[in-house]
N, C-alpha and C positions, 0 to 999 in steps of 0.2 A: 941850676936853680931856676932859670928861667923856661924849662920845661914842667917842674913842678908847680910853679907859677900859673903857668900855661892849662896845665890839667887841673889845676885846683877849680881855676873858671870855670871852666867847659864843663866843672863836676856840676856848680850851681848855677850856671847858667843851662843847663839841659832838666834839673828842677824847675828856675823858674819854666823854661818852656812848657814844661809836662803841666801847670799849674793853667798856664793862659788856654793851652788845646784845649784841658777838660774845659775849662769857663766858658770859652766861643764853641765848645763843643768843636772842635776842628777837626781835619778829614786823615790826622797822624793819628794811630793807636798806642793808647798812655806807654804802653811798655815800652812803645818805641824809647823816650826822652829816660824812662828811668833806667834801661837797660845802659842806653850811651853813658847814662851818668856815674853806672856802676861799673862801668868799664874805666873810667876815666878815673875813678880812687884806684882801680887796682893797677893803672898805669902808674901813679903818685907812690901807691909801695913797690912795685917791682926797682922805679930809680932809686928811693928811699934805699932797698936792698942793694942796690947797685952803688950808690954811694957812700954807705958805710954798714957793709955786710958784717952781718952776725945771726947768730941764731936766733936773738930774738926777731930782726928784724924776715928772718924766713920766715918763724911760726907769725907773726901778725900777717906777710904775705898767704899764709895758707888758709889764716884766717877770713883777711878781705877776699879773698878765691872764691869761701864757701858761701860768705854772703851773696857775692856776683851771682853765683849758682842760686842760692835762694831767690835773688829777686829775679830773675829769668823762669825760674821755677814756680814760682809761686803762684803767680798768677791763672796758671793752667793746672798748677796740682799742690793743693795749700800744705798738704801732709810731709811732699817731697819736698817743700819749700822751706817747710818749720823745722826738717830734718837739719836740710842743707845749714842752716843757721842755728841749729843746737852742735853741728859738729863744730861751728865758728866761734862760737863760745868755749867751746872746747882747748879748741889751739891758742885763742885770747888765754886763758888761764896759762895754758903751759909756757908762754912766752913772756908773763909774768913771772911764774917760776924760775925763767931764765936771769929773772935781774935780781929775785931774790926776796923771798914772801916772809912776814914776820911771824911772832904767838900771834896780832891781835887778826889774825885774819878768822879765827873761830869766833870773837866777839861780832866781827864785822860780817861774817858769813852769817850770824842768828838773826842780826840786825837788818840786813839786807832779806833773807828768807821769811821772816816775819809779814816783812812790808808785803812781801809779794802773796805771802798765804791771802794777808787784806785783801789785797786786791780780786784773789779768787772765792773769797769768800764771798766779794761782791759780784762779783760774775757767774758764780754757778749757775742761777736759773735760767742765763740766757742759752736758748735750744740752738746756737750756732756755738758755741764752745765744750770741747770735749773735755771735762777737767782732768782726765788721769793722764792726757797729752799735755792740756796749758799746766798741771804740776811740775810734769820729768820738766818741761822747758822751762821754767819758773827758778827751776830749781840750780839747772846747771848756770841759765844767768844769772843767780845772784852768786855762786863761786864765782863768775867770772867778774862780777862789780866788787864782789867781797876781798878779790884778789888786790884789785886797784888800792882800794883800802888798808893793805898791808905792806905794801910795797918796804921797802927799808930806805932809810935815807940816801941819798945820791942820787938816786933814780928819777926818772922826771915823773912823778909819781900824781902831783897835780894836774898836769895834763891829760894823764891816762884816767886819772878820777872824774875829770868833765867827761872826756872821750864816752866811759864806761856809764855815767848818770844818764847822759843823752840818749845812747842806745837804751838803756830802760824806760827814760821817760816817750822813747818814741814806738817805744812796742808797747806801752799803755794808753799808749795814743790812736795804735794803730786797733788796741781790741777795744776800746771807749767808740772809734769810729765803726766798725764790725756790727756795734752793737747799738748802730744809728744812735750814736749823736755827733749829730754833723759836725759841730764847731769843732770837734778834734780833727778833722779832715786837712785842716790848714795846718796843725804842727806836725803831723807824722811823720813825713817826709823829711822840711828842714833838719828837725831833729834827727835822724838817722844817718843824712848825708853827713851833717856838720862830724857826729860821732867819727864816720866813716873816712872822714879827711883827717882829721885830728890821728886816729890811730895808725892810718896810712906815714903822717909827718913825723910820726914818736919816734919811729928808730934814728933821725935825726940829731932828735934829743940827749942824746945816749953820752953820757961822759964818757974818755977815752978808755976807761978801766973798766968799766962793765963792757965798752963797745966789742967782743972779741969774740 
């Protein structure tokens, strides 16, 4: 535990860094601190995995993988980035699957899909967003929030529902900032990492009878 401890820090302490270089303008390049950082949740799931293996706890490792790869990616190729992080959305749902998805997840999948059409309704004119791209990705993340929302009882079902909010409210953070307005420039980040620790922690979670 005191390894997962250990990397939980160095997750948000290599945020704040990336935070203070841009502000002083420092002579690290931002990918540098956010890469470290994204290295250090996917150390958090591999022990995660390691100490109470199970299926789900691989699909959310292959999960946080694809993000690692998005933000390494992204920076240099936004399309290979958004890829890398729509397949992580992907394995997030199946790894829900694993503990066991209700009916209401069709209510919750309109309700989540709805929110996100808003949001691209608001976003269309901007000439940096592709819309037939930010849909398919809109689309597969709210199955994967809508999943959170279904879960069946036992499950540690509230934590994966912050986990899954977060990452939504920080990829609407991250196109609000895309699309200059700076003041979302300060939540994008925390929100994404916190997400990204949280679901790293979840296999955790896992009562002994789903853990298997």
């Amino acid at each position: 535990m005191s390894l997962l401890r250990l990397f939980t820090t160095s997750t948000i302490l290599f945020v704040l860094l990336y935070y203070v270089n841009r502000a002083i303008q420092g002579p690290f390049s931002h990918s540098l601190f956010l890469g470290l950082a994204s290295f250090s949740f996917l150390i958090i799931s591999i022990i995660s995995w390691r100490l109470q293996p199970s299926k789900y706890a691989v699909l959310i490792l292959y999960a946080l993988l694809f993000c690692f790869f998005g933000d390494i990616i992204g920076p240099f190729w936004f399309m290979g980035g958004g890829t890398a992080f729509l397949i992580a959305h992907i394995f997030y749902f199946l790894a829900f699957k694993q503990l066991g998805i209700t009916r209401e997840f069709y209510k919750s999948f309109i309700i989540w899909f709805s929110l996100c059409l808003l949001f691209l309704f608001l976003l269309y004119h901007l000439a940096t967003v592709n819309v037939l791209n930010l849909f398919i990705y809109l689309t597969v993340l709210s199955l994967m929030i809508a999943g959170t929302f279904a879960l069946r009882p036992g499950t540690p079902r509230n934590l994966l529902r912050l986990a899954a909010v977060l990452f939504f409210a920080s990829d609407l953070a991250l196109l609000a900032w895309n699309a200059e307005v700076a003041s979302f420039y300060w939540l994008c980040y925390p929100l994404y990492y916190l997400s990204c620790i949280l679901f790293a922690w979840s296999p955790l979670f896992l009562f002994p009878s789903i853990n298997k």
